[in-house]
N, C-alpha and C positions, 0 to 999 in steps of 0.2 A: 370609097363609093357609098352613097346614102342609097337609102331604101324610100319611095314614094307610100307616105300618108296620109291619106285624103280624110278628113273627119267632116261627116256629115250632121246638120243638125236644124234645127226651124226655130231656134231663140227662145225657147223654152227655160223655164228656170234648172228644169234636171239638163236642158242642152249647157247650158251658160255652165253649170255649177262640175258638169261633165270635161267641157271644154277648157275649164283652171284646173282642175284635177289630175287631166290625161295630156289633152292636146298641147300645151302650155309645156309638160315637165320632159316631154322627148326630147332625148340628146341631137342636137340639130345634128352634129357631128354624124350620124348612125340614120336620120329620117328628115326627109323634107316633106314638112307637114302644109298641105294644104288644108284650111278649113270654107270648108260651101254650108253657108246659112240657106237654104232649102227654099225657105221663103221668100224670101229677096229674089233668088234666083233659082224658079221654077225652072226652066228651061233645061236644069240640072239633073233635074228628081230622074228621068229616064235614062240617066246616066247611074243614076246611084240603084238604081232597080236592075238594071245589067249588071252592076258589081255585085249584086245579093244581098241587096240593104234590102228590109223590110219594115224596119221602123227606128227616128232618128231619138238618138243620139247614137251614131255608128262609125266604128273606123272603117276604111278598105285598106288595109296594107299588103303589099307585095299581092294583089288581085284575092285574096281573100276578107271576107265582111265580119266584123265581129262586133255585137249589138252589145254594148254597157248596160244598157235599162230600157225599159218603155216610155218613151215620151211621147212619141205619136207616130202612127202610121204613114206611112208614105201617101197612100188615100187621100188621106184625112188635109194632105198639104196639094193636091189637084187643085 
């Protein structure tokens, strides 16, 4: 059984350079990784605001949020 991980981000270079870092080297076997570019698809961000995302480059896995770095505020992608 995989675990869902949803990695959010807005195309930023610390998203991008996040995203071949992290999102990229999960064992698919162990997480099914979705990635939401933030930007593209606003309609998202209050979904990633209910997971406890506060600013992107961020995983949700298994309903908990854990922020890599600063790249931008959720705000800041309204």
């Amino acid at each position: 059984m995989t675990s869902k991980a949803v990695f959010y981000h807005a195309g930023c270079p610390i998203c991008v350079d996040a995203e071949r870092q992290f999102a990229e080297k999960l064992d698919p076997r162990q997480y099914q990784v979705e990635i939401v570019h933030l930007g593209q698809a606003k309609n998202r961000i209050s979904e990633a605001e209910a997971a406890g995302v506060k600013s992107v480059p961020a995983f949700v896995i298994d309903g908990h949020a854990y922020h890599i770095n600063f790249g931008a505020a959720l705000d800041a992608l309204k």
